[in-house]
C-alpha positions as CSV (number, residue, x, y, z in Angstrom):
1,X,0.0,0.0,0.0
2,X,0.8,3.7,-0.4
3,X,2.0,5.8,2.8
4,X,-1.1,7.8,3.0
5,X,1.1,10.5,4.8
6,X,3.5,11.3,2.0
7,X,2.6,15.0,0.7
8,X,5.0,14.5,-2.0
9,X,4.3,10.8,-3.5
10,X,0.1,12.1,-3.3
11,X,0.7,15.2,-5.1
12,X,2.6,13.2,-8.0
13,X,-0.2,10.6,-7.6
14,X,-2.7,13.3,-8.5
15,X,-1.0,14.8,-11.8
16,X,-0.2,11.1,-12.5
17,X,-4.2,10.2,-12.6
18,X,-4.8,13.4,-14.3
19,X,-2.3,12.8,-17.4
20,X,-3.8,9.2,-17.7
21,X,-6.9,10.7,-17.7
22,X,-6.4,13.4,-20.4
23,X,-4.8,10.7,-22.7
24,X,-7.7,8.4,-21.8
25,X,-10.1,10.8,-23.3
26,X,-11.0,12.1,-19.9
27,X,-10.6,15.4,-18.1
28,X,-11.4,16.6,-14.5
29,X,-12.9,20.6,-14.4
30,X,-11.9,22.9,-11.4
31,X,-13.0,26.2,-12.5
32,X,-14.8,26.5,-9.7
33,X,-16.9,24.1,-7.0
34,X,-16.7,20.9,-7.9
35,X,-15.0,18.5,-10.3
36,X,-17.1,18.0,-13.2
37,X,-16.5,14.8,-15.5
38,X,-17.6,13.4,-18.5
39,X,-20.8,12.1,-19.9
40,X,-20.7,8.3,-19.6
41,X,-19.4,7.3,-22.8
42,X,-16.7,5.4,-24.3
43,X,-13.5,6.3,-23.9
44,X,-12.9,8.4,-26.9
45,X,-11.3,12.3,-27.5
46,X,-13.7,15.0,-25.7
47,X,-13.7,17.9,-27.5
48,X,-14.6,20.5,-24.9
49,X,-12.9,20.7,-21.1
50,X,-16.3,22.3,-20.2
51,X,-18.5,20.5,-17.6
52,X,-22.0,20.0,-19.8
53,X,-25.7,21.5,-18.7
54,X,-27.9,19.0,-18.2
55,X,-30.5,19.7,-21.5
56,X,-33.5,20.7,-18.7
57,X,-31.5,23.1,-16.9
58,X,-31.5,27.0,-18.0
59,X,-28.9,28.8,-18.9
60,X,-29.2,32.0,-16.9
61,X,-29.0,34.9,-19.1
62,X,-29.6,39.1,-17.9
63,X,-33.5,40.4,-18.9
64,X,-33.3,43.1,-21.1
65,X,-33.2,46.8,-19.7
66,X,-33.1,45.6,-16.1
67,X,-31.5,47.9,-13.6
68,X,-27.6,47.7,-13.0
69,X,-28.4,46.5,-9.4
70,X,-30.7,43.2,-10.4
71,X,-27.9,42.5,-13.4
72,X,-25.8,42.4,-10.0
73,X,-27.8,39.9,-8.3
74,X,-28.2,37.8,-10.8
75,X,-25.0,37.5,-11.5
76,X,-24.4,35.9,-8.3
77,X,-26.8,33.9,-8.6
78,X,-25.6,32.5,-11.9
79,X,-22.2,32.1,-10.2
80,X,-23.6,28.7,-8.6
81,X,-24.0,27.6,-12.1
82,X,-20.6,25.7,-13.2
83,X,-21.9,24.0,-16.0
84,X,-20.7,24.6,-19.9
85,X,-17.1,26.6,-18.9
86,X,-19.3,28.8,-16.5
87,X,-21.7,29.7,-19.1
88,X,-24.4,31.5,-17.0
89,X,-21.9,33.8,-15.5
90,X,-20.2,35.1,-18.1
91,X,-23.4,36.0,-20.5
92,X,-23.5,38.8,-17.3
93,X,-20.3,40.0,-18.5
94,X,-18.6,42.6,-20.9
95,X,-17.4,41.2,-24.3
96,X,-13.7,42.1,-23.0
97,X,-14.4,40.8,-19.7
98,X,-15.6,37.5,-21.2
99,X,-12.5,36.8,-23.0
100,X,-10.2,38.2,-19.8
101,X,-11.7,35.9,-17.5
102,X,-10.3,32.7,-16.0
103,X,-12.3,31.6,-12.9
104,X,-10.4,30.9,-9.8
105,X,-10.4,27.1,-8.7
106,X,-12.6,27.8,-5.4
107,X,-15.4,29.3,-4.4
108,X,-16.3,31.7,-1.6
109,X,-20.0,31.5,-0.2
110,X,-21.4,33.5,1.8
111,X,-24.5,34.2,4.0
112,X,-25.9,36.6,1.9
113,X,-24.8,39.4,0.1
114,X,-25.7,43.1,0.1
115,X,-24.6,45.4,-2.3
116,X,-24.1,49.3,-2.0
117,X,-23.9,51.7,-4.7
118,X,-20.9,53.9,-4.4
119,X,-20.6,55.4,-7.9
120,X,-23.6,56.0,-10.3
121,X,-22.7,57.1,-13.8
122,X,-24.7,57.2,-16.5
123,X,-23.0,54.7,-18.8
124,X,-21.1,53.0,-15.3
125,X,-21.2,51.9,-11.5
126,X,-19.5,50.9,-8.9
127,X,-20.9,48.5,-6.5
128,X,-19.1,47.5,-3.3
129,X,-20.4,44.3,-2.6
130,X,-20.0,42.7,1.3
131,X,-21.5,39.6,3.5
132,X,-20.3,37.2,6.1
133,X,-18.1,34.8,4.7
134,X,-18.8,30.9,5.9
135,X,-17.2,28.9,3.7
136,X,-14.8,28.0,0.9
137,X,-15.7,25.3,-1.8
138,X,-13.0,23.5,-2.9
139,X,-12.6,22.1,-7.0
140,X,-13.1,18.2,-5.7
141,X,-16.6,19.5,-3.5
142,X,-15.2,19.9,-0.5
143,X,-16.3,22.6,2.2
144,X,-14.5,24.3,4.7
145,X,-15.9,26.4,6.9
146,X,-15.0,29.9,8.1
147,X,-15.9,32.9,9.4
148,X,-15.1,36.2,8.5
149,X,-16.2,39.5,6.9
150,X,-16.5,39.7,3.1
151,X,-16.2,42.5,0.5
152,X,-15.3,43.5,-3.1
153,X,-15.5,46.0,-5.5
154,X,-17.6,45.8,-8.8
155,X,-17.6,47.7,-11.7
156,X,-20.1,47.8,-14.2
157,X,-20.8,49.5,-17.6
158,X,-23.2,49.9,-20.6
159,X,-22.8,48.0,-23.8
160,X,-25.6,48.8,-26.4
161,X,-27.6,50.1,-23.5
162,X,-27.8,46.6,-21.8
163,X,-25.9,46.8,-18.2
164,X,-23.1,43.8,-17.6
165,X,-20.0,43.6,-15.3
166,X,-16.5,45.0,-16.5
167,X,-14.6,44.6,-13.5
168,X,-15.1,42.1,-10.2
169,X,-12.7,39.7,-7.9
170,X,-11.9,36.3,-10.3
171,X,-13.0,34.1,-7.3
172,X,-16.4,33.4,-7.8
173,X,-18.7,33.9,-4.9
174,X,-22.4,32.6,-4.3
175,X,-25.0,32.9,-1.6
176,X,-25.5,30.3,1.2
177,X,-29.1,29.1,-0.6
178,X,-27.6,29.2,-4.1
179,X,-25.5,26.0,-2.9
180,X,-27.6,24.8,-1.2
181,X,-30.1,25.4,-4.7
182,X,-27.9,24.0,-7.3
183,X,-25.8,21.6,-5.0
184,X,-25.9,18.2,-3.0
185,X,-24.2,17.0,-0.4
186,X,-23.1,13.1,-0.9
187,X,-20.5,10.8,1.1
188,X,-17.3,9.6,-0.2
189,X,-15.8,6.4,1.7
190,X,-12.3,5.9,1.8
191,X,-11.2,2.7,4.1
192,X,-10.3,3.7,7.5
193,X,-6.4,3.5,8.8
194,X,-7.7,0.4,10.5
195,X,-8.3,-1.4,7.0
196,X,-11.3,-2.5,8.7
197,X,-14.2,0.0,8.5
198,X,-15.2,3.2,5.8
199,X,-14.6,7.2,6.9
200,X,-17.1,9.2,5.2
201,X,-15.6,12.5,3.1
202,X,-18.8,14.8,2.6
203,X,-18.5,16.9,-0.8
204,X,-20.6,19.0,-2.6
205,X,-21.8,18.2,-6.4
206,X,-23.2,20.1,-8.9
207,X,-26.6,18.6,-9.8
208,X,-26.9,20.9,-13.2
209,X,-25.2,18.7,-15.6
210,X,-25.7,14.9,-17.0
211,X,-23.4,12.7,-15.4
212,X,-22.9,13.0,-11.4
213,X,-22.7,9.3,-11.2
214,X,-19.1,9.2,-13.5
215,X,-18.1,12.7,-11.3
216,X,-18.7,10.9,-8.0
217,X,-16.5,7.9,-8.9
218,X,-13.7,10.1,-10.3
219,X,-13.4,12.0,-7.3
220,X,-13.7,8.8,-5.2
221,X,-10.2,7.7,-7.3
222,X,-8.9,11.0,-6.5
223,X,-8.7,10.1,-2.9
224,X,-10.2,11.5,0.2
225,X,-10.1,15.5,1.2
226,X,-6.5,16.9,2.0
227,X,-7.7,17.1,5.8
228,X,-9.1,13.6,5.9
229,X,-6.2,12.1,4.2
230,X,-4.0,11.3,6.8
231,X,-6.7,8.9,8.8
232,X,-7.5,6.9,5.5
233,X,-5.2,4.0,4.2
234,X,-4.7,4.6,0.4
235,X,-5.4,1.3,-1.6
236,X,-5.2,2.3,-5.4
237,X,-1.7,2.7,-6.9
238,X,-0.3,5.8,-8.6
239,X,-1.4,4.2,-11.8
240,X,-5.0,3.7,-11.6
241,X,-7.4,6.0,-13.6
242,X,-11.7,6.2,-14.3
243,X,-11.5,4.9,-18.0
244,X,-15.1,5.7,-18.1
245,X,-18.8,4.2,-17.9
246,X,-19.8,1.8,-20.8
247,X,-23.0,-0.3,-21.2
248,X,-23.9,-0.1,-17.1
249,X,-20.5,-0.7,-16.5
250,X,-17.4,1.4,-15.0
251,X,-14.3,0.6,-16.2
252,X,-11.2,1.3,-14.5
253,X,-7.2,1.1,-15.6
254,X,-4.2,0.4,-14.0
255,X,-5.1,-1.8,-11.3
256,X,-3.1,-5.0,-12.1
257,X,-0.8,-4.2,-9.0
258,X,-3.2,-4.4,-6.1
259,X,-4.1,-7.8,-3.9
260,X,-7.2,-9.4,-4.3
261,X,-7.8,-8.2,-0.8
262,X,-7.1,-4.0,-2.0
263,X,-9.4,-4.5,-4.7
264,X,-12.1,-6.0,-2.6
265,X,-11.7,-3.1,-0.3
266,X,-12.0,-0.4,-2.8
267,X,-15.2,-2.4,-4.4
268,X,-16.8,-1.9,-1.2
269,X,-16.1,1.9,-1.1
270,X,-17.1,2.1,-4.4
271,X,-20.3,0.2,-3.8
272,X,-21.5,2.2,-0.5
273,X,-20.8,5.1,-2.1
274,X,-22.8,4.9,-5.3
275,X,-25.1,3.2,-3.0
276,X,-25.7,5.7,-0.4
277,X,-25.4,8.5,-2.8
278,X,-28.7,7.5,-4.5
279,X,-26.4,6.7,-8.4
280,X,-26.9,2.7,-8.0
281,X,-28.1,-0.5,-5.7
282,X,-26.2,-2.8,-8.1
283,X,-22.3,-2.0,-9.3
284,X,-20.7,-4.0,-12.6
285,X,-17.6,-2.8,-12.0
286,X,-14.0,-4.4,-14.5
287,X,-10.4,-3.3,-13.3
288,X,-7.8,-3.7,-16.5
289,X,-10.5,-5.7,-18.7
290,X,-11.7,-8.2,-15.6
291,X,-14.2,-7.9,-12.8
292,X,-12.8,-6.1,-10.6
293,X,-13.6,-8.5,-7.6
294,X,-13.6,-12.3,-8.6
295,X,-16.7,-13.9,-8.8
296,X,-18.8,-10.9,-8.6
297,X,-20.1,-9.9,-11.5
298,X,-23.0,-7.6,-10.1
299,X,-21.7,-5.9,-6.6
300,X,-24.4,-5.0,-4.0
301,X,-23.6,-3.6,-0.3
302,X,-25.0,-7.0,0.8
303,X,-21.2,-8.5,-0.4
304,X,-19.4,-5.9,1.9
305,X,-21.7,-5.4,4.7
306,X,-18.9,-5.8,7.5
307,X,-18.1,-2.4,5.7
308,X,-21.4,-1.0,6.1
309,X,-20.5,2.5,7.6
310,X,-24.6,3.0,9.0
311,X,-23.4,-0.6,11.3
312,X,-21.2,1.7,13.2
313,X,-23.9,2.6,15.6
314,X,-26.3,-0.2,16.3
315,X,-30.0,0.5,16.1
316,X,-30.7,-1.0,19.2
317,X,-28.6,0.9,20.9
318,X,-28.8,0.8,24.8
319,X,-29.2,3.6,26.9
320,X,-27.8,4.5,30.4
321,X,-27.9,7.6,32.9
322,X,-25.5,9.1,35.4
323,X,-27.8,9.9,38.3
324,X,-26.9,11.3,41.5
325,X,-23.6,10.1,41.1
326,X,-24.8,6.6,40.6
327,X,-24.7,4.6,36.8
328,X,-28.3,3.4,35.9
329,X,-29.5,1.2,32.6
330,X,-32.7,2.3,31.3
331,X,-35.0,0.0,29.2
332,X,-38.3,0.9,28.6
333,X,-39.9,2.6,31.7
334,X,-37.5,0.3,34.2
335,X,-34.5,2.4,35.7
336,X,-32.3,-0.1,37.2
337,X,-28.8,0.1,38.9
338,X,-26.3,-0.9,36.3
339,X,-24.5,-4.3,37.2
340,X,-21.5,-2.7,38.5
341,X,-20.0,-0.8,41.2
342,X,-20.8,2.0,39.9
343,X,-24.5,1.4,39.8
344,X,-24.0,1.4,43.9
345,X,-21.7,4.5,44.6
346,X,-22.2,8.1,44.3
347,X,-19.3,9.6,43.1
348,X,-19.9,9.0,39.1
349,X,-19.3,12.5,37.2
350,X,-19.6,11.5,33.7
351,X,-19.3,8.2,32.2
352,X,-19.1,5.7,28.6
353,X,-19.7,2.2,28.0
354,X,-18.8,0.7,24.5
355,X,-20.6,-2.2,22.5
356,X,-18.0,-4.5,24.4
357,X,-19.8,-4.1,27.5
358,X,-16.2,-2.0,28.7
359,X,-17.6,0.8,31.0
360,X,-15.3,4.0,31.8
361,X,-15.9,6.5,34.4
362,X,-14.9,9.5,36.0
363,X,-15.4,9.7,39.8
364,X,-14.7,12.2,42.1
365,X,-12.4,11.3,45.0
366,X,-12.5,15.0,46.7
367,X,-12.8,18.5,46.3
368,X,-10.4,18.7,43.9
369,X,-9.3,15.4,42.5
370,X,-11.5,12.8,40.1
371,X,-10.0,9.6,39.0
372,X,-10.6,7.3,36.0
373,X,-12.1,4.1,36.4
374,X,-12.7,1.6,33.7
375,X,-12.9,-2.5,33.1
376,X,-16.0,-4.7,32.0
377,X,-19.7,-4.6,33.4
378,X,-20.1,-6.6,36.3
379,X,-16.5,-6.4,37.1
380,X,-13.9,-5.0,39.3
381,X,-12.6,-2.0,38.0
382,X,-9.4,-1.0,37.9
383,X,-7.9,2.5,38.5
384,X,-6.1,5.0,36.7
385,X,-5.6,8.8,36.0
386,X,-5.9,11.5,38.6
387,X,-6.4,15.0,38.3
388,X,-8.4,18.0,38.9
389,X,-10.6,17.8,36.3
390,X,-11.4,14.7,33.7
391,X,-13.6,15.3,30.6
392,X,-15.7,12.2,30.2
393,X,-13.9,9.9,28.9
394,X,-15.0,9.0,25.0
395,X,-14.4,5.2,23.7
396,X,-12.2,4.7,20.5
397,X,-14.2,2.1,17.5
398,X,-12.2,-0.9,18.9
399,X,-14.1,-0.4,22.5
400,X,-11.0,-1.0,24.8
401,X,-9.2,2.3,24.4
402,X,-10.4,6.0,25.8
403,X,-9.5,9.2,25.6
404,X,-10.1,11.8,27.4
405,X,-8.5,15.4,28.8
406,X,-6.5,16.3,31.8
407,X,-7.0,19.5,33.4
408,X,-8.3,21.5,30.2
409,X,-5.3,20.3,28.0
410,X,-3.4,17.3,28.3
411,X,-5.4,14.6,25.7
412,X,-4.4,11.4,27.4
413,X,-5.4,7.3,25.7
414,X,-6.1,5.0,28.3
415,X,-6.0,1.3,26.8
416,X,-7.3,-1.8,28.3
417,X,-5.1,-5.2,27.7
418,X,-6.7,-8.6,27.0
419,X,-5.5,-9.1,31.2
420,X,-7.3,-5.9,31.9
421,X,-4.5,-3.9,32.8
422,X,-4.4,-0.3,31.8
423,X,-1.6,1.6,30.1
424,X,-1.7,5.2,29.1
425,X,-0.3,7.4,26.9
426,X,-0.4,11.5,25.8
427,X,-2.5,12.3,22.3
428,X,-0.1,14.6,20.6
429,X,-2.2,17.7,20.1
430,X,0.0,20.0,19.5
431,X,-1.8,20.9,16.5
432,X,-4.6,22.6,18.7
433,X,-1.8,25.3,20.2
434,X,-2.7,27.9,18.3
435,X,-6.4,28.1,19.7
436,X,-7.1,29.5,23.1
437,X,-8.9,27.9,26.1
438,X,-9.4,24.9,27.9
439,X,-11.1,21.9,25.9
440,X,-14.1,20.9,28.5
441,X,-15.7,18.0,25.9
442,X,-14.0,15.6,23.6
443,X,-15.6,13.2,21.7
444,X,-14.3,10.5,18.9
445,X,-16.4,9.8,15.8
446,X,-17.7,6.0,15.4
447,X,-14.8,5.1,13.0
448,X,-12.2,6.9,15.2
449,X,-11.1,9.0,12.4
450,X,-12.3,12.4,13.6
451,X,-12.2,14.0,17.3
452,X,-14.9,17.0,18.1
453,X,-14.1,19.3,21.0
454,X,-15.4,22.0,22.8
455,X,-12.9,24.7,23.2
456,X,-14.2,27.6,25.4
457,X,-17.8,27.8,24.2
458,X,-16.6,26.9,20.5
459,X,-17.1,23.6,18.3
460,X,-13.8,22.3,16.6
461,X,-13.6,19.2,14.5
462,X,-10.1,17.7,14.0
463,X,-8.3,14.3,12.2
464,X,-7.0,11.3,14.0
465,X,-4.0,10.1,13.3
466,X,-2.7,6.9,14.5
467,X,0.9,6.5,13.8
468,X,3.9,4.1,14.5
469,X,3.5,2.1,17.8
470,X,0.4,3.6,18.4
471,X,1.4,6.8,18.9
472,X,-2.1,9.1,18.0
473,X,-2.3,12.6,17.0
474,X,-5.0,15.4,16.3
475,X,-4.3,17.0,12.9
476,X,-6.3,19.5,10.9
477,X,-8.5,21.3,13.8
478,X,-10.9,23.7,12.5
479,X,-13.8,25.6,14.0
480,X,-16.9,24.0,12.7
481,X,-19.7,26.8,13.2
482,X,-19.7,30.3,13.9
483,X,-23.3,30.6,14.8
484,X,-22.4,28.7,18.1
485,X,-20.2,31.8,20.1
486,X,-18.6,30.6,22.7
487,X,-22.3,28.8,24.0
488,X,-21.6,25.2,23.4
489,X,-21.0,22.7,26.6
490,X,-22.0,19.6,25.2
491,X,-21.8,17.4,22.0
492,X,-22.2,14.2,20.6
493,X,-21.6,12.4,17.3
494,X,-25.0,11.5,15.3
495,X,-25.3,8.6,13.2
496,X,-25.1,10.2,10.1
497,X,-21.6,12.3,10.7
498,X,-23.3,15.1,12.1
499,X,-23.1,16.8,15.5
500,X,-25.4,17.5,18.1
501,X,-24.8,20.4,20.1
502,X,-26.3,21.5,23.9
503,X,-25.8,25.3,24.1
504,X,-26.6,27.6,27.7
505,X,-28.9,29.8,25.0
506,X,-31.8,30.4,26.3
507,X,-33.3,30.7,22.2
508,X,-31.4,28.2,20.9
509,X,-30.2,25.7,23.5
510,X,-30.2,22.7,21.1
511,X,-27.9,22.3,17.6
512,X,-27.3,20.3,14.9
513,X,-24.1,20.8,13.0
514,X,-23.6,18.8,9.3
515,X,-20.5,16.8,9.5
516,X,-18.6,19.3,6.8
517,X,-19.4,22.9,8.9
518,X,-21.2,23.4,6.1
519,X,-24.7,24.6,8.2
520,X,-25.8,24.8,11.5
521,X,-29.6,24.8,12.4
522,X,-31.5,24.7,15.4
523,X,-33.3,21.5,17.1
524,X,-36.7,21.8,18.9
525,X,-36.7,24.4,21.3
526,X,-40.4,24.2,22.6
527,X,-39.8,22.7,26.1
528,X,-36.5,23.1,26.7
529,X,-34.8,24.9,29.4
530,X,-31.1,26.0,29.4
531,X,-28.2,25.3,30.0
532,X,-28.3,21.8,28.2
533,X,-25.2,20.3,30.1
534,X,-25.4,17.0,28.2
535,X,-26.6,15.1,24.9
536,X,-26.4,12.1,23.4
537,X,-27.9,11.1,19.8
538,X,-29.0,7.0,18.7
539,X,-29.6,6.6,15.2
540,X,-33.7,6.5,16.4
541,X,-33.8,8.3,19.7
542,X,-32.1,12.2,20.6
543,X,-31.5,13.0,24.6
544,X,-30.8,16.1,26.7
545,X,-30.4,17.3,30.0
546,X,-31.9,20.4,30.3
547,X,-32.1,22.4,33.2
548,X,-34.7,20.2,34.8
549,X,-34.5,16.9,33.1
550,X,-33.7,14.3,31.1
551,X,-35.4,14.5,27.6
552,X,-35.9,12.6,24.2
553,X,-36.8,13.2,20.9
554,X,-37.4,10.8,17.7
555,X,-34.1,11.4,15.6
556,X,-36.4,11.4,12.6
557,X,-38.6,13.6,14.0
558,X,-39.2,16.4,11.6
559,X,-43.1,17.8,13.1
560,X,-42.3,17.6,17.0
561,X,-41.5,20.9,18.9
562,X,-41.8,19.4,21.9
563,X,-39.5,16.7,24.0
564,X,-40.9,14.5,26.2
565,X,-38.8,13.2,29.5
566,X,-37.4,10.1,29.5
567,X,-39.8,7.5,31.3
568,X,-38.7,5.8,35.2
569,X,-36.3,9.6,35.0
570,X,-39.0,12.4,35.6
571,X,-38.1,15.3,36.7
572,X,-34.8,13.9,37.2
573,X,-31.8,15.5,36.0
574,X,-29.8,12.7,34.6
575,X,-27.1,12.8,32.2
576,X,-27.6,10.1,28.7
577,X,-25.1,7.3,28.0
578,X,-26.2,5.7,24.8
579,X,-23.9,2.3,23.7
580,X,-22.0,2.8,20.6
């Protein structure tokens, strides 16, 4: 296999895939937004590098004698409109403007944009155009979120009495609901660092032009997002290329070096993602003239379901409370004292128990000094860290390792042998050095390739990285939503990537954040009270512990305003534990 780490042998990897795919007939677009690829043909000679308008989509044009100001906004709105070389953007330009510009490869969005006249002559104007800037989208779909102020200047001019744009910034920028309009999100899954389960890479694509399904799997062959990159193992060699989709089939080159085992692995990303993006339920699939996993012809998700990324999180998930210091299972309406020690003490602050029955808990041994416990259910526990403060402790995917935070900075991993002895060992997070505060929550995604945080009020989303004897890292931190200002105290990981926030705002105590930063919006609010000092998310069930109680929604629930408290808990301020 490739070293997934190596900047230099992934950047000639890309120009390697994009030569064979130029000589293949094949191109990749990165004008702006998204790579756009071509319509599933045979490999044969394109003749245009333009990305191509599906037939049933309009090609935005300005209405005659409109107003220099509406030419303006429509412009923008055209600018979410790759498709054909960018042709809906530049029919809002000047003839010389046309043939001057080259779009920049990424795109800036913003929240909204409001435009000011600073210059009003008869046959020109000068706008100066500003918004709030939340987000950058990359060439290969991928968003990054950000927060800062946005402005430019635009200058605009007659030509036979008809107003278009002469002069404006070559980076194209749209409106938050224009991506959202002419954009959709999809997974990508890359195999895991572990070799043993799919990490999900959320992109954008343009849905304006004929052939997402043959843009999806080019980007998937193009490898994961430069942030994700270092927690995914790289199967495909520099070699391999997207020859292209013939007769319900896609065809790929340069494969003849992988294992049987690297090309089953990359069948089941392929197949989970086509699958889960809504392209296809069945894949035919050929690597170098053959199929590309023996024996299967026709490739559902069925043949790789120990890869199925949605088996992360069990639907049955069980669900437990820290209660008055004491660990309780709840099923149904019964509240029973958890099989444990800990179900008979009073000195649980926080707690997690993974899918291996392997329970890990914080207690608090005096004023100022809480110590880790962890072993199985049922069990004698044994004893670990000590400090002033703990975050809870979060369980990695293999469900004998934790991490958690000492005193506000020190990440620590805390692994359990086969004996049940416990060894530990300092996260390097050097990476997060740069951001000031004290991280109070930290929580690891089901595949153990990404780490959220709470950092002084603020949500931060970083990459795992599990190097040489073990030794882990947190790489690529990045604030994940500037409408949550310094609010945030608790978080878990939903089922589908996302987050799920608990805020101390009294009108919006309750978030949900999409796995990219991408948007943040606002759970039911109707009878919750702030601070909401802990949450926990099932793939059927949401909890919180609001001010008074311990709550629950349906995760599906789309009509609800209200949550309802968990039965045998009533008017009992309990913190959730669900089993992952």
């Amino acid at each position: 296999m490739n070293n997934p780490n190596s900047s230099r042998a992934t950047q000639w990897k890309k120009q390697a895939r994009q030569c064979l795919a130029l000589f293949s007939g094949f191109f990749l677009f990165s004008a702006a937004g998204c790579s756009t690829l071509p319509n599933n043909t045979a490999p044969e000679v394109i003749a245009t590098f333009a990305p191509q308008a599906d037939p049933q989509v309009e090609i935005m044009s300005p209405k005659q004698g409109a107003d220099a100001d509406l030419v303006l906004r429509e412009f923008y709105k055209a600018s979410g409109k790759p498709a054909n070389d960018y042709q809906s953007t530049r029919n809002f330009l000047t003839p010389d403007a046309q043939e001057q510009w080259t779009p920049k490869e990424a795109v800036d969005v913003v929240d909204s944009i409001d435009i000011l006249t600073t210059d009003n002559g008869l046959d020109h104007k000068t706008f100066e155009v500003s918004g709030k800037h939340i987000g950058t989208l990359s060439p290969n779909g991928a968003y990054t979120p950000s927060g800062r102020d946005y402005s430019a200047t635009v200058q605009m001019q007659k030509v036979d009495g008809q107003w278009r744009i002469q002069d404006f910034p070559p980076k194209l920028v749209i409106e938050r609901n224009d991506l959202r309009n002419n954009y959709r999100p999809i997974s990508l899954y890359f195999l895991g660092q572990s070799g043993e389960s799919l990490v999900s890479d959320r992109r954008w694509i343009y849905t304006g032009q004929q052939s997402i399904d043959s843009e999806i799997v080019t980007l998937l062959l193009e490898g994961p997002n430069t942030d994700l990159r270092p927690a995914t193992t790289d199967l495909t060699p520099t070699s391999a290329t997207f020859l292209g989709y013939e007769n319900g089939t896609y065809n790929f080159g340069g494969l003849s070096s992988m294992s049987k085992d690297e090309r089953f692995r990359f069948a089941a990303a392929l197949t989970w993602t086509l699958n889960n993006a809504g392209v296809s339920t069945t894949v035919k699939a050929t690597a170098d003239g053959s199929p590309l996993v023996d024996g299967l012809d026709v490739m559902t998700v069925d043949d790789f379901a120990e890869f199925n990324p949605g088996n992360l999180v069990s639907s049955d998930t069980q669900l437990f409370a820290v209660n008055n210091g004491a660990l309780f299972e709840v099923a149904g309406d019964q509240v029973e004292p958890a099989n444990s020690v800990l179900g008979r003490g009073s000195d649980v602050q926080s707690a997690d128990i993974s899918k291996e029955g392997i329970v890990a808990a914080i207690r608090k041994k005096s004023s100022d000094e809480y110590q880790l416990s962890m072993g199985e259910l049922g069990v004698k526990l044994e004893d670990d860290l000590k400090a002033k403060t703990l975050a809870r402790p979060t369980f990695e995917a293999n469900g004998q390792s934790i991490w958690t935070v000492v005193d506000g900075k020190k990440v620590v991993r805390v692994s359990r042998s086969a004996k049940g002895e416990l060894h530990q060992s300092e996260i390097d997070a050097s990476s997060l050095d740069s951001i000031q505060g004290e991280i109070s929550v930290i929580r690891l995604s089901a595949t153990g390739a990404r780490v959220a945080m709470i950092i002084e009020g603020n949500v931060y989303v970083g990459v795992v990285v599990r190097g040489k004897n073990r030794k882990y890292s947190i790489v690529n931190a990045h604030r994940v939503s500037q409408e949550i200002q310094n609010t945030a105290l608790s978080l878990d990981w939903m089922s589908d990537g996302g987050l799920m926030v608990g805020t101390d705002s009294v009108n919006s105590p309750v978030w949900r954040i999409e796995q990219d930063g991408s948007s943040a919006t606002t759970l039911a609010t109707g009878n919750v009270t702030a601070p909401v000092v802990a949450v926990a998310a099932s793939p059927t069930k949401l909890y919180i512990t609001d001010s008074h109680a311990l709550l629950e929604l349906p995760a599906e629930s789309t009509d609800n305003t209200f949550w309802r408290e968990v039965a045998g808990l009533q008017g009992q301020r309990s913190s959730p534990i669900v089993v992952k």
